[in-house]
N, CA, C and O atoms as a printed pandas DataFrame, in Angstrom:
     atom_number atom_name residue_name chain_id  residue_number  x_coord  y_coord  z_coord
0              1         N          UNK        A               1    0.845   -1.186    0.000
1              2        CA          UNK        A               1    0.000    0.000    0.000
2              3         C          UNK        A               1    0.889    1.248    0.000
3              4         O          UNK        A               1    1.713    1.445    0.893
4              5         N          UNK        A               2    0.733    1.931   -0.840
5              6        CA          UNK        A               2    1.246    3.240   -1.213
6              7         C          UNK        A               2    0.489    4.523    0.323
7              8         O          UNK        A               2   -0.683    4.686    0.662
8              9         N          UNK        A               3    1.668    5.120    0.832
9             10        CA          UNK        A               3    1.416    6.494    1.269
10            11         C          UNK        A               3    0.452    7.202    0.900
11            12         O          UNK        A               3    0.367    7.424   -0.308
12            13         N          UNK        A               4   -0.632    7.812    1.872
13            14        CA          UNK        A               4   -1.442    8.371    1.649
14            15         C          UNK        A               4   -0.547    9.803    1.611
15            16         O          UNK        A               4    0.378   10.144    2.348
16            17         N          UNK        A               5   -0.911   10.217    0.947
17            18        CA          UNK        A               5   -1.032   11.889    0.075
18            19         C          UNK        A               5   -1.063   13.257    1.070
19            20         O          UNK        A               5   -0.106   14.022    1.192
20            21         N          UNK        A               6   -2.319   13.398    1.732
21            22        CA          UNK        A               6   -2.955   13.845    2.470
22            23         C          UNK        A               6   -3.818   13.304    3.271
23            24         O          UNK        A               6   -4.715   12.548    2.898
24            25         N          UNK        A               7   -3.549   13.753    4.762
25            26        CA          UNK        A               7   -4.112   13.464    6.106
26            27         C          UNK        A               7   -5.553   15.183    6.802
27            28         O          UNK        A               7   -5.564   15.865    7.827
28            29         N          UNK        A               8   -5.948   15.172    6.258
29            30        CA          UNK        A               8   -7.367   15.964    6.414
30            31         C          UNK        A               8   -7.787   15.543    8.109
31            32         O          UNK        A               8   -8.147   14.415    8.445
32            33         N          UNK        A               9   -7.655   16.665    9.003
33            34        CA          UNK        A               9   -7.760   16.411   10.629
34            35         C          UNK        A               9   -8.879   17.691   10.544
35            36         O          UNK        A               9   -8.934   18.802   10.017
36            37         N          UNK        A              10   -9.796   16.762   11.466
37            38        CA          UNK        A              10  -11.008   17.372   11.994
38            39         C          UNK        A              10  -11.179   17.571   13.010
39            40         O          UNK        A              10  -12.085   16.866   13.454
40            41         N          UNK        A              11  -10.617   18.434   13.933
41            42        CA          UNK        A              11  -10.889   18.067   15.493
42            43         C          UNK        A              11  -12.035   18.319   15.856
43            44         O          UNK        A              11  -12.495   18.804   14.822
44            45         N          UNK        A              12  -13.037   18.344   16.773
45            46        CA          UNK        A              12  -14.424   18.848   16.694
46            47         C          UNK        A              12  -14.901   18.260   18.674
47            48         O          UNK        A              12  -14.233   17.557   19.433
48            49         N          UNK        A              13  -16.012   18.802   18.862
49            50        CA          UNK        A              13  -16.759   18.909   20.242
50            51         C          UNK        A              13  -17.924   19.370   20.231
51            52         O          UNK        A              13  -18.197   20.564   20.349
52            53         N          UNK        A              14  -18.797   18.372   20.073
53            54        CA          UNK        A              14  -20.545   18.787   19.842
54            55         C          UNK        A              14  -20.692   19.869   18.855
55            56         O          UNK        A              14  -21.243   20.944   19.089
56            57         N          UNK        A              15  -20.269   19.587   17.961
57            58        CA          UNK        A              15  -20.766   20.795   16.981
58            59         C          UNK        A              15  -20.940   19.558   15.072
59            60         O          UNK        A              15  -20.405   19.629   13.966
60            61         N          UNK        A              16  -22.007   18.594   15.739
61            62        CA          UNK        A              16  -22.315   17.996   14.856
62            63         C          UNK        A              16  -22.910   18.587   13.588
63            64         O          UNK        A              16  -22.475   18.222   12.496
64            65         N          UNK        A              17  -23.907   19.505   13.686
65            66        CA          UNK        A              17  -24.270   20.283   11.997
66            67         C          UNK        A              17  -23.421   20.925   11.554
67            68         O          UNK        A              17  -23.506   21.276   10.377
68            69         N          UNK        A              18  -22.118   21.363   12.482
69            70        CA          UNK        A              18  -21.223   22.062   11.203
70            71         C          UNK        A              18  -19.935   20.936   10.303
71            72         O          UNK        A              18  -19.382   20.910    9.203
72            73         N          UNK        A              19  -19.942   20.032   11.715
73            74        CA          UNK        A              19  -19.090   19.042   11.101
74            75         C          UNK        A              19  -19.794   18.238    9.921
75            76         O          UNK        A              19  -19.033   17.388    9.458
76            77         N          UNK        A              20  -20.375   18.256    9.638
77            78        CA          UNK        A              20  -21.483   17.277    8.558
78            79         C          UNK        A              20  -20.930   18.099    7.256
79            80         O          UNK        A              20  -20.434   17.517    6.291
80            81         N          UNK        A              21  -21.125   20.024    7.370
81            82        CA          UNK        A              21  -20.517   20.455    6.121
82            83         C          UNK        A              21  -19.230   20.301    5.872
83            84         O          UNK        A              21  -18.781   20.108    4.742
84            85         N          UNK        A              22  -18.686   20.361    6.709
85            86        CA          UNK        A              22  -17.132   19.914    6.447
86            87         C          UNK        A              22  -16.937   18.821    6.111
87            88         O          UNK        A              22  -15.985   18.546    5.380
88            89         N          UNK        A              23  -17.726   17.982    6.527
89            90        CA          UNK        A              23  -17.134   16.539    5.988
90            91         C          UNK        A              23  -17.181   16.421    4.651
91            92         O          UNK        A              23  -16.286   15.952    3.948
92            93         N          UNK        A              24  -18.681   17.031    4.132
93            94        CA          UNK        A              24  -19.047   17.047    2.776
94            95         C          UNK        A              24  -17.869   17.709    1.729
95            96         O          UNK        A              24  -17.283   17.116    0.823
96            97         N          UNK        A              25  -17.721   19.100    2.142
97            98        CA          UNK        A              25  -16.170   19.755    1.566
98            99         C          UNK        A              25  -14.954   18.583    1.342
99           100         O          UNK        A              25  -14.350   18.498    0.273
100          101         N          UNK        A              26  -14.674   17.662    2.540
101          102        CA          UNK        A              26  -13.612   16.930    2.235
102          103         C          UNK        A              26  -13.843   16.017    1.342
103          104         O          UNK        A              26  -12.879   15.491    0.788
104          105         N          UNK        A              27  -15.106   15.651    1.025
105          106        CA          UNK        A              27  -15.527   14.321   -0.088
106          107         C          UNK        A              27  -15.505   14.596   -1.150
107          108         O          UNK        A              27  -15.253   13.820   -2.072
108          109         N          UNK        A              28  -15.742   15.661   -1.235
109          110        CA          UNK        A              28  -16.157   16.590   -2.836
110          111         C          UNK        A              28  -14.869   16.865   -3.098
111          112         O          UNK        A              28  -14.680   18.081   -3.142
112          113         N          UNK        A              29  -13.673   16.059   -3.336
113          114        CA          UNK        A              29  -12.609   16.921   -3.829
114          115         C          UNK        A              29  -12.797   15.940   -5.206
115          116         O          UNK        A              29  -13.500   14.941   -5.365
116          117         N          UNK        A              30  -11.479   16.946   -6.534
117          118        CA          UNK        A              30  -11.462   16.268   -7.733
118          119         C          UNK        A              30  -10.367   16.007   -7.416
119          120         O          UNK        A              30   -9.592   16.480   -8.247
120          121         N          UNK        A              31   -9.721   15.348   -6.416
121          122        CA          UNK        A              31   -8.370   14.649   -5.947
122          123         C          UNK        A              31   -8.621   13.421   -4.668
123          124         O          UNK        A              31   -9.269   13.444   -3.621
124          125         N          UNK        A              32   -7.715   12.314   -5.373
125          126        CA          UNK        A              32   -7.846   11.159   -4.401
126          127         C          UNK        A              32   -7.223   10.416   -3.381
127          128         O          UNK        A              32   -7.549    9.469   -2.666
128          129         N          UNK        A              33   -5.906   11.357   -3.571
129          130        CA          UNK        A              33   -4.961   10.391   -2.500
130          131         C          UNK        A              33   -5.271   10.853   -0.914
131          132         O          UNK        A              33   -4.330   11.632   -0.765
132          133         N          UNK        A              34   -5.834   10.863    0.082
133          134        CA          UNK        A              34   -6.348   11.577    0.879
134          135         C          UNK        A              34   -7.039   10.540    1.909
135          136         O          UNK        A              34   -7.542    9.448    1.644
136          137         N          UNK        A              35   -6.912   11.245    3.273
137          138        CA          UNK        A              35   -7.726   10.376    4.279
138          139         C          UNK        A              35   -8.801   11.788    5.035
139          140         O          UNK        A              35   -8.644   12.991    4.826
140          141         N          UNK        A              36   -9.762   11.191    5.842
141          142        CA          UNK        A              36   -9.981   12.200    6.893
142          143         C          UNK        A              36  -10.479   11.783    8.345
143          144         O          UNK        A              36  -11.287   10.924    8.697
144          145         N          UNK        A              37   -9.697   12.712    9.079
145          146        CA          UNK        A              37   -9.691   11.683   10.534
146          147         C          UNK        A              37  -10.353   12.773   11.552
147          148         O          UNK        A              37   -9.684   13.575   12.205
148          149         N          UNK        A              38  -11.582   12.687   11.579
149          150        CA          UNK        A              38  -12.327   13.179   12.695
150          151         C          UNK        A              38  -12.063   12.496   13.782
151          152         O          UNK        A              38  -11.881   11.279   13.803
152          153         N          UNK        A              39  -12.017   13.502   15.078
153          154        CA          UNK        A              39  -11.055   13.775   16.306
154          155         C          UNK        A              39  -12.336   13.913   17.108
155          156         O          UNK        A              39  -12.591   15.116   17.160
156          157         N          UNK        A              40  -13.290   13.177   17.781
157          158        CA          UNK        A              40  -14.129   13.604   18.991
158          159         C          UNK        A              40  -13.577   13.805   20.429
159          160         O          UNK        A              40  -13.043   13.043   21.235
160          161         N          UNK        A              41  -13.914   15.147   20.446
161          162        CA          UNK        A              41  -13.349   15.137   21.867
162          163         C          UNK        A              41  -14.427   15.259   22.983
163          164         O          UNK        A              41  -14.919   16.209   23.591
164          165         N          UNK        A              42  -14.685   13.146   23.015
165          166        CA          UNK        A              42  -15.449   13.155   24.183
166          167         C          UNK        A              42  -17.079   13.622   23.857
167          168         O          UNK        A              42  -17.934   13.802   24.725
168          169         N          UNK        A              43  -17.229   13.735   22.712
169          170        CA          UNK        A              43  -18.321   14.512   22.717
170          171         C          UNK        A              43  -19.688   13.319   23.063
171          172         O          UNK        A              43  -19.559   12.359   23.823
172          173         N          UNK        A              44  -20.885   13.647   22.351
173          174        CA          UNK        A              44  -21.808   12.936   22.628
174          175         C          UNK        A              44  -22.246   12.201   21.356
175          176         O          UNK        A              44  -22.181   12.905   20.349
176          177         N          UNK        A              45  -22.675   10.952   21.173
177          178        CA          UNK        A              45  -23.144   10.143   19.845
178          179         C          UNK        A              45  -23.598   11.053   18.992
179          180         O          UNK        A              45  -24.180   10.121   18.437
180          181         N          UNK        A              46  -23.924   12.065   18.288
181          182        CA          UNK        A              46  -24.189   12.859   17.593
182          183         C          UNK        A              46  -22.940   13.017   16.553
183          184         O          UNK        A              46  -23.007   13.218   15.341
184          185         N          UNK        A              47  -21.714   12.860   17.421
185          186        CA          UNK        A              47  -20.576   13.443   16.023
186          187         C          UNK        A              47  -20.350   12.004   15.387
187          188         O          UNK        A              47  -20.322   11.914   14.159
188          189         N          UNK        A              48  -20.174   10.766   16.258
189          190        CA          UNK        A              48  -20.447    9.569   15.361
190          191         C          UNK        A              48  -21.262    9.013   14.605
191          192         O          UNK        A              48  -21.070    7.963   13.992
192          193         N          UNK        A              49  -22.632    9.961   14.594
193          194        CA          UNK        A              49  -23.565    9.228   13.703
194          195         C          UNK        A              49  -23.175   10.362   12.733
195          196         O          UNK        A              49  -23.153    9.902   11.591
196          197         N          UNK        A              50  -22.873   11.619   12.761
197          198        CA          UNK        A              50  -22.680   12.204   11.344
198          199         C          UNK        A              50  -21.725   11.460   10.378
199          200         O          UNK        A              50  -21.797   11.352    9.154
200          201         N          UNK        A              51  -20.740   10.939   11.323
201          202        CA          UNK        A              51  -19.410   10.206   10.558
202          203         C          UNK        A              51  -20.151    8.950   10.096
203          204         O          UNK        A              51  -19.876    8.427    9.016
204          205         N          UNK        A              52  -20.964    8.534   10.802
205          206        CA          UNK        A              52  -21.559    7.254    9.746
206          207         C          UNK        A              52  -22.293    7.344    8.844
207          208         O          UNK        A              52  -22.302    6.646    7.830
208          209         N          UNK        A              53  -23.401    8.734    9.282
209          210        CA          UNK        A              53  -24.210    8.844    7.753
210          211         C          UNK        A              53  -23.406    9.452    6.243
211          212         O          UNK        A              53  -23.769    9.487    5.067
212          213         N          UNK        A              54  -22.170    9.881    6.958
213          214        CA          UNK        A              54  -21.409    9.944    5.699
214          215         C          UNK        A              54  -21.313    8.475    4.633
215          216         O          UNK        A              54  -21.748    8.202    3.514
216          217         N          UNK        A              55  -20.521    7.773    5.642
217          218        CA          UNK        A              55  -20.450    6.169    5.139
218          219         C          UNK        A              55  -19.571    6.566    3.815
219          220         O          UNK        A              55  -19.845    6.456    2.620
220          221         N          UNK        A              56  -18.299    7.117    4.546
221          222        CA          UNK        A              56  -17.070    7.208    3.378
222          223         C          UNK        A              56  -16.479    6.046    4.019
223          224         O          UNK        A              56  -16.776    5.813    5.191
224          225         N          UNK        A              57  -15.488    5.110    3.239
225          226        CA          UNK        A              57  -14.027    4.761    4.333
226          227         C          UNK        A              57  -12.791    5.467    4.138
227          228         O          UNK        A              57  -11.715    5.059    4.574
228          229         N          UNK        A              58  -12.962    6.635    3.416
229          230        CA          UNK        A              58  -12.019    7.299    3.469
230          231         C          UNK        A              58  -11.985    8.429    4.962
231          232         O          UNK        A              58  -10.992    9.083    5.280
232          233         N          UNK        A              59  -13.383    8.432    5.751
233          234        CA          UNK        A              59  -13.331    8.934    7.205
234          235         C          UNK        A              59  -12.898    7.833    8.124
235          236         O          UNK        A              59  -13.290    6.669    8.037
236          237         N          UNK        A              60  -12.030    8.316    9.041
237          238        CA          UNK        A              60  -11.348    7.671   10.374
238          239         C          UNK        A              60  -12.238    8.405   11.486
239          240         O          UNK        A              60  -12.060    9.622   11.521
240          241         N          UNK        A              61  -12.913    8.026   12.154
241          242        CA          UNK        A              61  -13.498    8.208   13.604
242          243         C          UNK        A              61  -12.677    7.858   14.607
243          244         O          UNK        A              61  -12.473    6.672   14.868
244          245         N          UNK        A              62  -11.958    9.135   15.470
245          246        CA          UNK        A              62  -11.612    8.990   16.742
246          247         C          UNK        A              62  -11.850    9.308   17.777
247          248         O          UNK        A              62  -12.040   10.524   17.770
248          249         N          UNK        A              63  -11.970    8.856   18.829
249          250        CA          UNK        A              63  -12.509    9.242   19.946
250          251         C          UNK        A              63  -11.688   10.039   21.531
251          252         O          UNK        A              63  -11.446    8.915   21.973
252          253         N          UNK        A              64  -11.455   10.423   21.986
253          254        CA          UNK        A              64  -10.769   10.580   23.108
254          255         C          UNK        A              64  -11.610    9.977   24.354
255          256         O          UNK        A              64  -12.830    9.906   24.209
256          257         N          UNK        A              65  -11.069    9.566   25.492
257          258        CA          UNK        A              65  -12.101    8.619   26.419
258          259         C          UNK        A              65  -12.356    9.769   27.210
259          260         O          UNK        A              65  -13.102    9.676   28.185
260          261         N          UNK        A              66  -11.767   10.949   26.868
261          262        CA          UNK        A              66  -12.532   11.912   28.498
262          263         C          UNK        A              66  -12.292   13.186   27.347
263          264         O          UNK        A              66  -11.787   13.165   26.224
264          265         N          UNK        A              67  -12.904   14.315   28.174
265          266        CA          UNK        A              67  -12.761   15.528   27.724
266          267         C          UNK        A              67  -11.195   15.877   27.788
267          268         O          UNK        A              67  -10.531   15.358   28.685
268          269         N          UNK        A              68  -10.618   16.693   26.915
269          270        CA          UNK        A              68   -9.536   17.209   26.464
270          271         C          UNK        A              68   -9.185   18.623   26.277
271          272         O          UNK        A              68  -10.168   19.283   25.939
272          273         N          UNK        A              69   -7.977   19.377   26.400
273          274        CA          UNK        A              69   -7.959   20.795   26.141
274          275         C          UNK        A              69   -7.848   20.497   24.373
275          276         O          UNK        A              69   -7.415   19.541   23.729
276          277         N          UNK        A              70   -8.384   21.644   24.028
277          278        CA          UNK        A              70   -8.432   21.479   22.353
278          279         C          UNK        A              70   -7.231   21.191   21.707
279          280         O          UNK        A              70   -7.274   20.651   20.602
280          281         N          UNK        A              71   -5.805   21.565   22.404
281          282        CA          UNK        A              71   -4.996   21.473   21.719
282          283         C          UNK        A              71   -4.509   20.089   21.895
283          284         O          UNK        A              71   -3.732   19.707   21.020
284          285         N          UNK        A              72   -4.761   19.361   22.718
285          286        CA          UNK        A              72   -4.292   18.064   23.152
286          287         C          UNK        A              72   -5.112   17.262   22.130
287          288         O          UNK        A              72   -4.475   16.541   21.361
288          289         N          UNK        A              73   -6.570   17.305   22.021
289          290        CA          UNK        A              73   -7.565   17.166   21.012
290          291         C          UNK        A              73   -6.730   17.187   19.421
291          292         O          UNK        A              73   -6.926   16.083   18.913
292          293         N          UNK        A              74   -6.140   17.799   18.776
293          294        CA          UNK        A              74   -5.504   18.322   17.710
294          295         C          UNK        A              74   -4.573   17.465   17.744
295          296         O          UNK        A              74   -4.516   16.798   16.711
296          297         N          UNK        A              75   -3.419   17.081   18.926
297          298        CA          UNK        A              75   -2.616   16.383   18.906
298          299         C          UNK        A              75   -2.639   15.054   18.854
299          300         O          UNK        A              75   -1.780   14.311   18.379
300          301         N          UNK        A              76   -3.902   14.710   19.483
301          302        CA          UNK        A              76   -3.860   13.309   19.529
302          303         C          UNK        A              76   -4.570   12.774   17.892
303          304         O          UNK        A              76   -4.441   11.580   17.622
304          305         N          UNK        A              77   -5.284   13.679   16.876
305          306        CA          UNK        A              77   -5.300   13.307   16.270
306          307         C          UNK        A              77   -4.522   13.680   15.207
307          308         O          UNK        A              77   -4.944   13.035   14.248
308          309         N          UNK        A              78   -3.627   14.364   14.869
309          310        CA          UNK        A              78   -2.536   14.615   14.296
310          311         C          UNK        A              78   -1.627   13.223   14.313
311          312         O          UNK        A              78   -1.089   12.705   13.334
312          313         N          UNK        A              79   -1.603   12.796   15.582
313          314        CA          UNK        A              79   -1.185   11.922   16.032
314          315         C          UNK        A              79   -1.229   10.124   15.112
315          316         O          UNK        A              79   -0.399    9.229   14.956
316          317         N          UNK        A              80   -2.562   10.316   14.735
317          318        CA          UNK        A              80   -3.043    8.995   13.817
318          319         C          UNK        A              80   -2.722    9.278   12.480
319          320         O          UNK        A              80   -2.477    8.374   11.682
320          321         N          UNK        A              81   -2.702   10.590   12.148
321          322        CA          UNK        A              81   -2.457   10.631   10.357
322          323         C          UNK        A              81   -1.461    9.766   10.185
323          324         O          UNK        A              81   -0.601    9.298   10.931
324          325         N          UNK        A              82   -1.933    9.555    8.270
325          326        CA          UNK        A              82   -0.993    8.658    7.724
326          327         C          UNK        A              82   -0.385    9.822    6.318
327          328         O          UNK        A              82    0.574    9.831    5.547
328          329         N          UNK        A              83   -1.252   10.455    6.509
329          330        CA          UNK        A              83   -0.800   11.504    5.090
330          331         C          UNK        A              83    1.073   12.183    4.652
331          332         O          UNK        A              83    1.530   12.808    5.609
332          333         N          UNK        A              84    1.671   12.136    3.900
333          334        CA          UNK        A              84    2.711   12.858    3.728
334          335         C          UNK        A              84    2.608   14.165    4.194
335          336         O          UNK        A              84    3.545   14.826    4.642
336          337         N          UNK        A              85    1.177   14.610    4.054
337          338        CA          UNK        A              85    1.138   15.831    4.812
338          339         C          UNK        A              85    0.233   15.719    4.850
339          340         O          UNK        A              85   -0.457   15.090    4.047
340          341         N          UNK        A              86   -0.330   16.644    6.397
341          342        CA          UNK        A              86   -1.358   17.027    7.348
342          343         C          UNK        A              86   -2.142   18.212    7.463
343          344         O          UNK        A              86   -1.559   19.241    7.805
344          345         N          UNK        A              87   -3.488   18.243    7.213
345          346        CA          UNK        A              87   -3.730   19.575    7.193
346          347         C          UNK        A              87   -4.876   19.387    8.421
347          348         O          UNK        A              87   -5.568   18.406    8.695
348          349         N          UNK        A              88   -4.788   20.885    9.128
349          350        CA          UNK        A              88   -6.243   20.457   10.039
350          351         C          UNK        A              88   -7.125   21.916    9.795
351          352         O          UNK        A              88   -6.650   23.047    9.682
352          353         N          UNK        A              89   -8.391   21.556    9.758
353          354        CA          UNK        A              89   -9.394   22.472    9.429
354          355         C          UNK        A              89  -10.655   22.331   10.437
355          356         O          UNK        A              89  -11.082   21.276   10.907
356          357         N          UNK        A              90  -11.130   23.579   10.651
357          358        CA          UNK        A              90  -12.198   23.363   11.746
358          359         C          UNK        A              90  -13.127   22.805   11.441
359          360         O          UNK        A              90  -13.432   22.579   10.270
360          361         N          UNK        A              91  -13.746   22.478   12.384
361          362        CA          UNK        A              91  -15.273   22.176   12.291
362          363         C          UNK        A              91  -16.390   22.272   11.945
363          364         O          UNK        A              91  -17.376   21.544   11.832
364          365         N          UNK        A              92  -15.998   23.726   11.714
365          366        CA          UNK        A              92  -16.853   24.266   10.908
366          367         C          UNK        A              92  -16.805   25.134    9.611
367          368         O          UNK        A              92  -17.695   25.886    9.216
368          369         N          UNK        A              93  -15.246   24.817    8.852
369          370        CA          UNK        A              93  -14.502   25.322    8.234
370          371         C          UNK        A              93  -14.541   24.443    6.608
371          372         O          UNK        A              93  -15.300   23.482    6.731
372          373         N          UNK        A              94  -14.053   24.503    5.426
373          374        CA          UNK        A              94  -14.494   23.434    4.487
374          375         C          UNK        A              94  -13.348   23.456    3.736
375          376         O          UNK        A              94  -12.320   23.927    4.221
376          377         N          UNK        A              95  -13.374   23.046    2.699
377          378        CA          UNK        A              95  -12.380   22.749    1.561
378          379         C          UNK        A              95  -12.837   23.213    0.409
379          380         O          UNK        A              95  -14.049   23.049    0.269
380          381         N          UNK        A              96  -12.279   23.743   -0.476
381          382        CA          UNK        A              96  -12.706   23.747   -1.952
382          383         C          UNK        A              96  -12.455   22.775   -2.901
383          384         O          UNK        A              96  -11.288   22.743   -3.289
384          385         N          UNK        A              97  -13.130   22.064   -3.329
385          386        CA          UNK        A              97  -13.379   21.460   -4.514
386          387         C          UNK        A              97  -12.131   21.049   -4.997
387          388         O          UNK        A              97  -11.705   19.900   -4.876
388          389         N          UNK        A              98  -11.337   22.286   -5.728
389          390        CA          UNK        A              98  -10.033   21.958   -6.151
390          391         C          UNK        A              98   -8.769   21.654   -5.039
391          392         O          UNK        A              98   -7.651   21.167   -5.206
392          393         N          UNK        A              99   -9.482   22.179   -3.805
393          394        CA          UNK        A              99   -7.894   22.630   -2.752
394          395         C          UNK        A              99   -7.439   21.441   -2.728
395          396         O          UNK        A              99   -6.274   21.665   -3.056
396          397         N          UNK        A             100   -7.534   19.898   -2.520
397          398        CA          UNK        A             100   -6.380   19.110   -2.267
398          399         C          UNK        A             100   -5.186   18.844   -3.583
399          400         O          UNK        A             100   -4.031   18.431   -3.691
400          401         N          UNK        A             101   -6.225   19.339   -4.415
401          402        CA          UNK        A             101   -5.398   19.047   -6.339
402          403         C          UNK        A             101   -4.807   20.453   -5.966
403          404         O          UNK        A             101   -4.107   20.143   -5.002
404          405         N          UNK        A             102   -4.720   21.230   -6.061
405          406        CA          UNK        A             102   -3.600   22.035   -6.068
406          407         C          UNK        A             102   -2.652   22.217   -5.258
407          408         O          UNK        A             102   -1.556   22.664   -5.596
408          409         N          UNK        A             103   -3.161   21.692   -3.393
409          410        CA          UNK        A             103   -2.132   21.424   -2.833
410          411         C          UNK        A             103   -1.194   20.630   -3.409
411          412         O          UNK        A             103   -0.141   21.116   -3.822
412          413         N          UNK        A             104   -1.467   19.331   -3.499
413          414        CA          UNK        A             104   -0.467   18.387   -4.650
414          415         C          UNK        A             104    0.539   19.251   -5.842
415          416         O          UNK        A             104    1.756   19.164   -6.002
416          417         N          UNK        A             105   -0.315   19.967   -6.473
417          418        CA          UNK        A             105    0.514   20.521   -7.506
418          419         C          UNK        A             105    1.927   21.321   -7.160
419          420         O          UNK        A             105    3.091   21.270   -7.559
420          421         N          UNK        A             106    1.155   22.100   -6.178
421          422        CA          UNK        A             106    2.226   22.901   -5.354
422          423         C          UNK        A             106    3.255   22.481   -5.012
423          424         O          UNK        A             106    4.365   22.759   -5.466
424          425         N          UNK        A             107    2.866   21.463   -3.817
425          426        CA          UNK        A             107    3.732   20.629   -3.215
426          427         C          UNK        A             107    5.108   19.950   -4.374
427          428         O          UNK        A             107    6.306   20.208   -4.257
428          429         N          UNK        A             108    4.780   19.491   -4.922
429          430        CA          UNK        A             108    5.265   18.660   -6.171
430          431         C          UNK        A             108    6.098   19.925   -7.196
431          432         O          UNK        A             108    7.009   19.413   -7.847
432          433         N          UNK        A             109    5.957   21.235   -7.401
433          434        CA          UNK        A             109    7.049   22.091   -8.151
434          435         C          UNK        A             109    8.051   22.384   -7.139
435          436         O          UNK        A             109    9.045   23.049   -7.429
């Protein structure tokens, strides 16, 4: 198995309707080498059922077993990427369409 590309980090804490658009932003790219690893911190079944009604396997669901300071949150899932490179975007924050294809391009001149 070839290196994933890009590692897409979601950290998030009960803020299930915004994470749902973001997730959508990360699916919709016209680029494929890519993972995305939503980071619950502790929250309540709400951010895992958004991650399932996605029903990508390109989403990773993680959990933390207790509440966390956000940045520890960030770290621990930073922590799981597999990507050559890592990007983290909020929760309520998205992607464009093209952004992982041109990151690549970039990256690569």
């Amino acid at each position: 198995m070839h290196p994933i590309r890009f590692s897409v980090v979601i950290p998030t804490r009960e803020r299930a309707d915004t994470l749902r658009h973001a997730l959508r932003t990360c699916l919709d790219q016209t680029f494929d080498d890519y993972e995305v690893i939503v980071s619950d911190n502790c929250g309540s079944p709400a951010t895992r059922a958004v991650v399932d009604e996605i029903g990508s396997d390109k989403v990773r669901y993680l959990r933390t077993s207790e509440p966390v300071a956000m940045s520890t949150n960030w770290e621990f899932a930073v922590s799981h990427a597999r990507g050559d490179y890592v990007i983290v975007i909020g929760d309520d924050d998205g992607l464009l369409p093209h952004g992982l294809a041109e990151l690549d391009r970039l990256t690569r001149e």
